[in-house]
Steps between C-alpha positions, in 0.01 A plus 500: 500500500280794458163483664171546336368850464366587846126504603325830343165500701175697355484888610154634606584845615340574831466831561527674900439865530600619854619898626473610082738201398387209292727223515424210228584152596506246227513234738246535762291211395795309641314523822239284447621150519160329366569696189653178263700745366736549816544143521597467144740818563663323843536150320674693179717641742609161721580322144711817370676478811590141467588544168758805565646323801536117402825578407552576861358125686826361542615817639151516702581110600876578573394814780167264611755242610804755634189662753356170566819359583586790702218404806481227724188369368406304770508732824326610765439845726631545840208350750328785707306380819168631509306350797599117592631456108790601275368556182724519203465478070696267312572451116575146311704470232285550150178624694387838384347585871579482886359256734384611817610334836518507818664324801356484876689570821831440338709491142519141597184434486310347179429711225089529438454673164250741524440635131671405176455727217608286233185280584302840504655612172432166295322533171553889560734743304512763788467427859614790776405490839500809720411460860550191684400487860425249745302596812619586844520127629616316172215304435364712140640660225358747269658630202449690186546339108503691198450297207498734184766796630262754549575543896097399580546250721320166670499381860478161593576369860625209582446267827889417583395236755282271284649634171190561344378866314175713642249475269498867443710704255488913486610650155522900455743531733792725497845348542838605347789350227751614665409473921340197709189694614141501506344303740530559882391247799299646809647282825222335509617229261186530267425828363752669245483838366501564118508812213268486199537685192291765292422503151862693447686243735489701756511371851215629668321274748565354778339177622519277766446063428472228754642165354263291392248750424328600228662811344219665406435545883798683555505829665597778380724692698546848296503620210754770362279703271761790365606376177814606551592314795639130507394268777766239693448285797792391725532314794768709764813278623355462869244317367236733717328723176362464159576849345420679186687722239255730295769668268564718187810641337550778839240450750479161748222395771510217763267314611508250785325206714512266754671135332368295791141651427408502139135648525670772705466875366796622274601803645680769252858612647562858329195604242652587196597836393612585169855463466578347828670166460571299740503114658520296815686248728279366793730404766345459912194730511683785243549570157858596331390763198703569199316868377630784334230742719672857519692472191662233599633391112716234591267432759553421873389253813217582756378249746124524630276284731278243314215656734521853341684439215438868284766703407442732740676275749783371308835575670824537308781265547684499195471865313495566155853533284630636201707251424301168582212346388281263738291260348374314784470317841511180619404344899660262647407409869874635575596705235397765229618494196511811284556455109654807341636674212846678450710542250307314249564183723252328781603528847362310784453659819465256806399616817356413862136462556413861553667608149749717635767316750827329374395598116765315292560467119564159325787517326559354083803410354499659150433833367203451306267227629116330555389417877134400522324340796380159519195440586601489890162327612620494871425777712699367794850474378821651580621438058405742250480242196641678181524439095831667374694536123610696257593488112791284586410379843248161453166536735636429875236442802656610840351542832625799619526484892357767661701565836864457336427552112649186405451374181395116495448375157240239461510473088761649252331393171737324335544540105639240291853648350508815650792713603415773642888606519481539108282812518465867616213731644468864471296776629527764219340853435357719237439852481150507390402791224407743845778383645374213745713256570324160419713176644557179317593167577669344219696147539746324258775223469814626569718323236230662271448793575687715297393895592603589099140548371487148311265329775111416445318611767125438639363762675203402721225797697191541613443845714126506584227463778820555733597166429892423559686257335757385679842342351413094581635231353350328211706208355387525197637798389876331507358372178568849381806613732714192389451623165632833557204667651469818723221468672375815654161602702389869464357632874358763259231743686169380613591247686589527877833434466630891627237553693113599430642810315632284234190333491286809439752630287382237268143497490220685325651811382809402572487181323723515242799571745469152489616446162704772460694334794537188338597661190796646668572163680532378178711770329747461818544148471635603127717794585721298808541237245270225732264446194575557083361731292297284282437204794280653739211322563199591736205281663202585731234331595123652562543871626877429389346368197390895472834634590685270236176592230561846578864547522542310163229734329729843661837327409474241217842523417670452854314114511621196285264247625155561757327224686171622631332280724119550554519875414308770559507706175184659445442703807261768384241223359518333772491749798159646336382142543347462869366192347790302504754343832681775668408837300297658782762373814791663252349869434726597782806344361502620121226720493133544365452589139182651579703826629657721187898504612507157639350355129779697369799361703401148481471552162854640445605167611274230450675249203262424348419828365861593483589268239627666181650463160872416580736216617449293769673201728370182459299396735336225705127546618329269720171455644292233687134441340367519828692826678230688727738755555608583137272393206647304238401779286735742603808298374284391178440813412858651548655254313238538161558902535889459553500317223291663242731825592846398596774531185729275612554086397522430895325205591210569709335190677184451685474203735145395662491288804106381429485287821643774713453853684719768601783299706566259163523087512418391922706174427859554569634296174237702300672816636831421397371483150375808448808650682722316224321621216523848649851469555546279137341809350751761610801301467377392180459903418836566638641250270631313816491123546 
């Protein structure tokens, strides 16, 4: 069945005149969501979209039910001891959210649920909660709920002795998607420590709240002024300081107080100096530093007396190399633990209290692999509690014993019908168009896998703000690799992956290394026979959203099918828009169009205003109504001008989450959904079943 003629929405050109240029957007009123005309335009595009993919539900039902049956759906986390309880998070079986718990003294003990977010999520269509802490002695809790997906968050507290909730709630607070943070406990047992948010969503503020309190009477703390600085509050593993980040794109500052007194000053611990990165591990009167002071790229380790803290009296005890990254410290009353780079793969460093005696590596079984810490609440252990996969590897929690490296697993996730005999994992490379040499990770089923240039392959990047994406295991992609799939990550430059070169070798002028990397990722896959001609696919999500936008707009012809999550596609419009989340924080890491030859580069590469006359892939768009981090508009907009240009009969398809933000559905089922219609979509495109 043929769908109805896509949505043609109303052009008003919009003209922008910046450096001598005028650009004219036909779609800018897109931006203005009270306009009834946007509506009308999103709504037009939702029904076209279930109109060109009905014939697709039962394929969407068919990989719904392969995932779903794929999980244990009733489960729980490995219990981690914090204080006199183990606290833990378990799933039932058809429940869209976990269930908080804890036990006291012992695993034997009776289980006291302590928050259920399926009772906080009823009558909602989005529920996500970042940080959830309870205090010192286990009698509170505080956490953070975001009801609409736009990452502003609400505390509530809650009496775990009586059951009952303070009558106080604190919205504008800053929380995460993607990380439990955002509120911090003083040892006190009644004061907590929270980040509010400026008219951009930027963290700003720091205040301090007493439970029980009226929060209009809370203190503030500080305030980060510099518009280009984010503001993060953390609690350090001995339990003995709240710190502060204050952090943009290249330059860090730490702040820090006394936990057990939360009126007490907060003391800075290096003042900032442009370009000088660097963070903290608070361990017996001393600070472990991570900086890259002196050059130091890839960065190195100082240590430095809490007392007199500046970098005048750090002290090196792990120099800088060329050939490895380090990220960061961790302090354990015993042990330090150094998290590294090398290779494109993490390393983990342990060593004795002082940093430098009896240094030892953990060693991983496979070539290309994901190690993450857990989050190791105990300061006084002798177990280094670890989170470790890869693409054919399911999610495996081991405690990692410090003195004899021993490996003692405490959780192999287990996934319904899978064999991980039946498939392979490589570490690949392609020579990049200046010659760099950009790794892959690609996995496959053996029986397969044929090498002859007739397999489909998905080709997944990201390569911004440093961030790595490391090969883990995700079971639903076997939805795709039983059928024949290659799937294959791109370490492309601008992540961290090589080092903090690679990284700046794919930022701001540099930037579209990034694509021209991914580019050749993709043309390699196709000459060593891994991928066919006509069945390469690509997805990205946000900044990869970007690389996907903008690789498909350089090389139309190398992609069959795109899936761009969340993207960001209209860079230029939006970085001269200090109005909106994240422009000001990002000048650093894409440039400001107010200078002449930045303008120019970003807009040699922005998508949006790369699209042309000519043939394109099909393509998936997606956005949530309710993203703070890219407007809905972008992907609206793309998809009208790709459109109105493109001379192709590829279907192009533009899906609108309108209950949700930049991380997509919070309930798990909900997930899985929009993960089978992205997968129903290429499949369907690759005339695969």
């Amino acid at each position: 069945m043929t769908p109805k003629p896509f949505p043609i929405p109303p052009k008003r050109p919009h003209v922008m005149t910046h450096h001598g240029v005028a650009r004219i957007d036909n779609y800018y009123w897109m931006r203005d969501r009270n306009d009834p005309e946007t509506m009308k335009y999103l709504n037009a595009e939702s029904n076209y979209l279930e109109e060109a993919m009905q014939h697709t539900k039962p394929l969407q039902e068919a990989l719904f039910s392969e995932m779903k049956s794929r999980i244990q759906e009733t489960d729980s986390t490995v219990p981690e001891k914090r204080g006199a309880y183990f606290y833990y998070e378990r799933y039932e079986q058809g429940r869209q959210y976990p269930i908080f718990c804890r036990k006291k003294d012992s695993l034997d003990s009776p289980e006291e649920i302590i928050l259920d977010q399926n009772n906080l999520a009823e009558g909602k269509s989005f529920c996500g909660i970042s940080g959830i802490e309870p205090s010192p002695d286990g009698t509170k809790l505080a956490y953070l709920v975001d009801f609409e997906g736009n990452e502003v968050y609400t505390i509530y507290i809650k009496n775990l002795e009586n059951g009952e909730f303070y009558p106080e709630t604190i919205g504008n607070v800053s929380g995460s998607a993607y990380e439990r943070i955002g509120v911090e406990w003083a040892n006190d047992n009644k004061t907590i420590f929270y980040i509010t948010l400026d008219e951009t969503l930027r963290p700003h503020k720091l205040f301090r709240h007493e439970a029980g309190s009226d929060p209009k009477e809370d203190a503030l703390v500080l305030h980060e002024p510099d518009e280009q600085y984010y503001l993060f509050c953390n609690k350090t593993r001995d339990g003995k300081l709240i710190t502060t980040y204050h952090y943009s794109t290249n330059t860090r500052e730490v702040r820090f107080m006394d936990a057990n007194d939360p009126t007490s000053e907060m003391r800075i611990l290096q003042p900032r100096i442009e370009g000088l990165d660097y963070n903290a591990a608070h361990h017996d009167g001393k600070f472990f530093i991570v900086h890259n002071d002196g050059g130091a790229k890839n960065f190195k380790v100082s240590v430095t007396p809490q007392e007199t803290p500046g970098k005048e009296n750090w002290m090196e005890i792990i120099p800088h190399r060329e050939d490895t990254l380090v990220d960061y410290v961790d302090s354990f009353a015993d042990f330090i633990v150094v998290y590294e780079r090398k290779g494109g793969l993490r390393q983990i460093r342990i060593s004795d209290a002082d940093g430098v005696s009896n240094a030892r590596y953990v060693k991983f079984p496979e070539a290309a692999y994901s190690v993450n810490p857990e989050s190791n609440k105990e300061f006084k252990t002798d177990r280094l509690r670890l989170r470790y996969s890869s693409l054919i590897t399911p999610f495996t929690i081991v405690d990692v014993h410090v003195n004899t490296g021993e490996w003692e697993i405490k959780k192999e996730e287990k996934i319904n019908g899978f064999d991980k005999s039946k498939y392979a994992l490589e570490r690949i490379h392609a020579t990049a168009s200046d010659g760099a040499k950009v790794p892959l990770t690609i996995a496959y089923r053996k029986d397969m896998q044929k090498k002859d240039g007739t397999n489909p392959a998905l080709m997944y990047g990201y390569g911004s703000y440093g961030a790595t994406i490391d090969p883990y295991f995700d079971p639903n992609r076997f939805s795709l690799i039983d059928r024949g799939f290659v799937y294959a990550i791109a370490h492309i430059r601008g992540g961290y992956d090589m080092g903090r070169d690679w990284y700046e070798q794919g930022k701001m002028q540099n930037k579209r290394n990034s694509f021209t990397d991914f580019i050749a990722c993709g043309e390699h896959l196709i000459k060593e026979g891994y991928a066919a001609k006509d069945k390469l696919a690509a997805q990205g999500g946000s900044a990869g959203g970007l690389l996907v936008g903008a690789s498909m707009t350089m090389r139309p012809d190398l992609f069959r099918a795109v899936i761009a999550k969340v993207p960001f596609m209209d860079v230029v419009t939006t970085m001269e828009d200090p109005t909106i989340p994240l422009t000001t924080q990002e000048y650093s890491q894409w440039g400001n169009p107010k200078d002449k030859e930045m303008f120019e580069y970003m807009l040699s590469y922005s998508p949006y205003d790369n699209l042309r006359a000519t043939d394109y892939p099909s393509l998936l768009i997606t956005t949530g109504l309710n993203d703070p981090r890219v407007a809905f508009w972008e992907p609206a907009k793309f998809t009208a001008k790709l459109r109105e240009l493109k001379t192709d009969d590829n279907l192009v398809i533009f899906y609108v989450n309108y209950d949700s933000g930049h991380a997509g559905a919070s309930g798990r089922y909900d997930y899985l959904k929009e993960i089978a219609l992205d997968y129903a979509f290429l499949l369907d495109q690759m005339r695969i079943k």
